[in-house]
ZAMARGU-4260 file (C-alpha; in steps of 0.2 Angstrom, whole numbers, plus 5000, padded with zeros to 4 digits):
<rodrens>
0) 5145/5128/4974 | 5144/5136/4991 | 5152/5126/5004 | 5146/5125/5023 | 5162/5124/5036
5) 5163/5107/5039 | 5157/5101/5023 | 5168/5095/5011 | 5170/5101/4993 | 5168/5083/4984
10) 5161/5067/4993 | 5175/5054/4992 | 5165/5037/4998 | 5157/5026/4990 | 5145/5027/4975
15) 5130/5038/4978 | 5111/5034/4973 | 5098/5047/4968 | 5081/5036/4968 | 5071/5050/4960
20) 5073/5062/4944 | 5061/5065/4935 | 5072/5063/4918 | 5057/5056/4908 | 5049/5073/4908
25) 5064/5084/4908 | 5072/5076/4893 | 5054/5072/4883 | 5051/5094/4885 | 5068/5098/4883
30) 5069/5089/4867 | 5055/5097/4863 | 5061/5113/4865 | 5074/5109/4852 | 5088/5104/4866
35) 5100/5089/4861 | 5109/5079/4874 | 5101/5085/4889 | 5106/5073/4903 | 5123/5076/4896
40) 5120/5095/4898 | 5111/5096/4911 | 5117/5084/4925 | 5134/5075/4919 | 5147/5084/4924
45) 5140/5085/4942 | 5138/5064/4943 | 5154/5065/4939 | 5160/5075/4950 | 5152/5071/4965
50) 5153/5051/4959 | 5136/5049/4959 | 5132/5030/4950 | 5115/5027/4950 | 5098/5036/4948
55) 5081/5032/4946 | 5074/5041/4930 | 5056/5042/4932 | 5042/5045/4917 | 5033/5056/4923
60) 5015/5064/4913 | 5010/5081/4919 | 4991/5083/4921 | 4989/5092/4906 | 4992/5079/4897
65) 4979/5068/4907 | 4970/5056/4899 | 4972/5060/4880 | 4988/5059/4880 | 4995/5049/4893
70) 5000/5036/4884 | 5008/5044/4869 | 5019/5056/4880 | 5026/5041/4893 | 5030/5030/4876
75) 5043/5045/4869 | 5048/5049/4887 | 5054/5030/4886 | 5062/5032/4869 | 5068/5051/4872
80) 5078/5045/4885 | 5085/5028/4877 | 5090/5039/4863 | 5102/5049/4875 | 5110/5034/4883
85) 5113/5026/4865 | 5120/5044/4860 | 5132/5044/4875 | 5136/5025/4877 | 5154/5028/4885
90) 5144/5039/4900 | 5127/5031/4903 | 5120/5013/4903 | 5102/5007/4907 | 5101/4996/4921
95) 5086/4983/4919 | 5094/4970/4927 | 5110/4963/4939 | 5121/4962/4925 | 5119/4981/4918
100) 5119/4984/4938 | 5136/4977/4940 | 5141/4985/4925 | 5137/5001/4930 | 5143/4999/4947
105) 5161/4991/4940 | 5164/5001/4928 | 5164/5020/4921 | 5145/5024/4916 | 5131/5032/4925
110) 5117/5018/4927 | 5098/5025/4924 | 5085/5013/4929 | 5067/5019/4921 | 5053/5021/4932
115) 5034/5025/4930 | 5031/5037/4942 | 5009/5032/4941 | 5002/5022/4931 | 4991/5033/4923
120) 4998/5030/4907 | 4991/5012/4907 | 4973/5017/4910 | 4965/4999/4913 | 4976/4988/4903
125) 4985/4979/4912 | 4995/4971/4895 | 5002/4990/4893 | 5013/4985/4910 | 5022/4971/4901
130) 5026/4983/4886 | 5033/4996/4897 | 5043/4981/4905 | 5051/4975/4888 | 5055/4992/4883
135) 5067/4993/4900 | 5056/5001/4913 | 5058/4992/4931 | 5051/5004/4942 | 5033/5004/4946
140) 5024/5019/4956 | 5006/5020/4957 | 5001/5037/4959 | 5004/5053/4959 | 4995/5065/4968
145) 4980/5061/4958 | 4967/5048/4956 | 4969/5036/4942 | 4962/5018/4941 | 4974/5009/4950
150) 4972/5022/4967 | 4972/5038/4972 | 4986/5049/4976 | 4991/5060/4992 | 4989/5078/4990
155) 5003/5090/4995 | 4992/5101/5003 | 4972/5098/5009 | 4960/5098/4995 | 4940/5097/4995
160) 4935/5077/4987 | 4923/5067/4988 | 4926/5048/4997 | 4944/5043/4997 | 4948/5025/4990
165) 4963/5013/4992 | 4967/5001/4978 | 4956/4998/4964 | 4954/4980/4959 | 4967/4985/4946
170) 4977/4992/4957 | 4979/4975/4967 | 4981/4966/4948 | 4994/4980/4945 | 5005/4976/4961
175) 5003/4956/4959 | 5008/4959/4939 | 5023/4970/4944 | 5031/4960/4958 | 5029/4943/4947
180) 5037/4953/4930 | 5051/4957/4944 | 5048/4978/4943 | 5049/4987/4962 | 5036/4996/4966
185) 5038/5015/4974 | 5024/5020/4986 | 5028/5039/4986 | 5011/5048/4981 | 5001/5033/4986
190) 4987/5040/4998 | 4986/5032/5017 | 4971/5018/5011 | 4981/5015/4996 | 4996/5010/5006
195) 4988/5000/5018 | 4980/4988/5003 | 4998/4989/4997 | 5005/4982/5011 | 4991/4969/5011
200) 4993/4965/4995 | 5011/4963/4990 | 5026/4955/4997 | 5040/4960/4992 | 5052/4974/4998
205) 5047/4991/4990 | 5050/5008/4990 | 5048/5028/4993 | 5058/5035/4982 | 5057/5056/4986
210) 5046/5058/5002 | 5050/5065/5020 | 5045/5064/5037 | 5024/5071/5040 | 5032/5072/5058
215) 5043/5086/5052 | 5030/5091/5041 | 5012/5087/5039 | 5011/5086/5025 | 5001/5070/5016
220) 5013/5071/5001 | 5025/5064/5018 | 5025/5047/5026 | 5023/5044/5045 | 5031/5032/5058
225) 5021/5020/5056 | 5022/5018/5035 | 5042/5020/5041 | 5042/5007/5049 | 5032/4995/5038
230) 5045/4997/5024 | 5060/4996/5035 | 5050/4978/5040 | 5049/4972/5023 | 5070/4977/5020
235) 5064/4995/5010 | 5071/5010/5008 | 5067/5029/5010 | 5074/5043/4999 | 5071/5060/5007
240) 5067/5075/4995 | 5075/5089/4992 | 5059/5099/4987 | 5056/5115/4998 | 5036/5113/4999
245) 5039/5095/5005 | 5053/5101/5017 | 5043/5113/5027 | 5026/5127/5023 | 5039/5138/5033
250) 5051/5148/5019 | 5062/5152/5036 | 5065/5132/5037 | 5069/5129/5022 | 5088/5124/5026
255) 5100/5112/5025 | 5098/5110/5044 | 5081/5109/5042 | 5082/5096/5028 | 5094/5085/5040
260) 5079/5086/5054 | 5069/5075/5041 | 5083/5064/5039 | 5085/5060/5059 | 5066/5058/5062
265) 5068/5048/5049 | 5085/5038/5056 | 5077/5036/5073 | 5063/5025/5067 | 5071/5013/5055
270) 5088/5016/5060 | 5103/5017/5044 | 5098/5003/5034 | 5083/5011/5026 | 5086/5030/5024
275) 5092/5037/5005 | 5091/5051/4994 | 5078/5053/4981 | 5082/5073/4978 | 5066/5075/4968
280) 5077/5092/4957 | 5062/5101/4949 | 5066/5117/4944 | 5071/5112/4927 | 5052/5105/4923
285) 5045/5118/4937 | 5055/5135/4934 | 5047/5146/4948 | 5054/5163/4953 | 5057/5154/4971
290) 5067/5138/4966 | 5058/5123/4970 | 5072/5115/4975 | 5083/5116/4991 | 5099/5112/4984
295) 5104/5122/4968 | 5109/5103/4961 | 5115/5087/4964 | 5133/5095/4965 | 5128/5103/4982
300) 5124/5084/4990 | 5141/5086/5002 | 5132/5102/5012 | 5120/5086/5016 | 5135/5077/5020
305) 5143/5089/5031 | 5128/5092/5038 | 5126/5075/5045 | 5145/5075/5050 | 5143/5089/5058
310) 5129/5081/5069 | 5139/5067/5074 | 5134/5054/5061 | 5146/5042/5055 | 5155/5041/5041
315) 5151/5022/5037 | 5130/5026/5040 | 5133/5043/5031 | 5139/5032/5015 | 5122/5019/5017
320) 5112/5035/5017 | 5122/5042/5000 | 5121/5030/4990 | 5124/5011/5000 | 5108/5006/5005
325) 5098/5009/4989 | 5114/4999/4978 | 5109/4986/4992 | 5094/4986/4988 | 5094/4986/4970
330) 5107/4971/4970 | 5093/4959/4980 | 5083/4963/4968 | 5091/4958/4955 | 5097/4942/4965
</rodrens>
């Protein structure tokens, strides 16, 4: 790893969070590919490393698999990952509740809470939820940047479309459903009218898992002040992304220092309490001959780290951004 002055080579606090990787879909077309032990491969020895505890592994369909095979390919993206944490038992553990919470943050294992990152794969069928639920997925997001029929997602960039639609009546029958099964629900992707019914038609504290500042940059896939500011009122949290095409349109801004700018926008309207990571790493689903991602993996968090020191930040609200506030969240959750 490529260290920054200032930054140091391992963070030393307390346990860090990552509320977005898309694991789902990295295992399900790894395994595929004939790969075994994956998330042991792949991203181990750097959890370790930089202590990481917790992250949110979301189940993630890509379009092409839209609509024939939604289902089918979110179902072994479940299972294809519950297969590697019962391979690995002494490093991983599923965390579906406060007790495996508590276990995981006790003890020596890596916690993965499952997450449906849109609920494509349910179609209309609200039933499908509750099976999702009893197979250990506790994470709810809506959309992607698609339409499906609970909403419609934000795109990253404009696109021509027709009239643009907030929730579905689904939709509201999905958030009511999901708050009453005891899943969080994650708003990243959600479209400005979607969010607004959201907010209108839940109650509980939710989430955006991987999305950044649309004052930094405009972009929809981002959130604005005033979304900021509803979640940090209902005691949410933020994940800022480490995606370069949600970072900036610019390739000359696409820098740590940069990245941090999202993070202080972001820290001056809800303050420390509700600002996280969700890293969003893609270039293990999304190999591109420019990486999609800013930081190389989740090794290279401290240049984050240092970057914030470096600006002043204390150490106490750099350790809430790392990692504290999404375990406190988590653990009122699971109250």
């Amino acid at each position: 790893m490529k260290n920054k002055k200032n930054t140091p080579d391992r963070y030393q606090g307390p346990s860090l969070v990552d509320a977005h990787l898309d694991l789902g879909a990295i295992v399900y077309e790894g395994k595929r590919r004939g790969e075994k032990q994956i998330i042991k491969k792949h991203f181990l020895e750097d959890f370790r490393n930089i202590g990481l505890k917790l992250v949110v592994g979301a189940v993630f369909v890509d379009s092409v698999y839209i609509p024939e095979k939604a289902l089918r390919v979110a179902v072994n993206q479940v299972e294809d990952v519950l297969q590697e944490i019962e391979e690995s038992p002494e490093d991983f553990i599923l965390v579906k509740d406060k007790t495996s919470l508590e276990a995981c943050l006790e003890g020596n294992r890596i916690g993965i809470i499952l997450s449906l990152e849109g609920a494509d794969p349910l179609y209309d069928d609200l039933d499908l939820l509750r099976v999702f639920f009893r197979l250990g997925v506790r994470g709810l997001g809506l959309t992607w940047s698609r339409r499906n029929y609970a909403a419609d997602g934000s795109f990253f960039s404009p696109r021509i479309q027709g009239r643009v639609g907030g929730l579905t009546p689904f939709g509201v029958d999905l958030i009511r459903e999901a708050e009453h099964l005891g899943m969080f629900l994650d708003y990243s992707h959600l479209n400005d009218e979607g969010f607004e019914d959201a907010l209108a038609y839940s109650t509980k504290p939710f989430i955006f898992s991987h999305s950044n500042s649309r004052v930094r940059h405009p972009s929809m896939r981002n959130i604005s002040h005033e979304m900021m500011r509803a979640l940090s009122e209902r005691g949410g949290v933020i994940g800022m992304n480490g995606v370069r095409s949600l970072i900036s349109g610019e390739r000359s801004q696409h820098t740590i220092e940069y990245f941090v700018d999202h993070f202080e926008d972001t820290l001056k309207v809800v303050g420390y309490d509700h600002v996280g990571l969700g890293l969003d790493f893609c270039n293990l689903i999304m190999p591109r001959e420019y990486p999609v991602d800013l930081l190389e993996n989740h090794g290279e968090i401290p240049l984050v780290a240092g970057e914030l020191m470096k600006r002043g930040h204390r150490i106490e609200d750099i350790e809430k951004i790392l990692g504290g506030n999404f375990i406190r969240f988590f653990k009122k959750h699971w109250e």
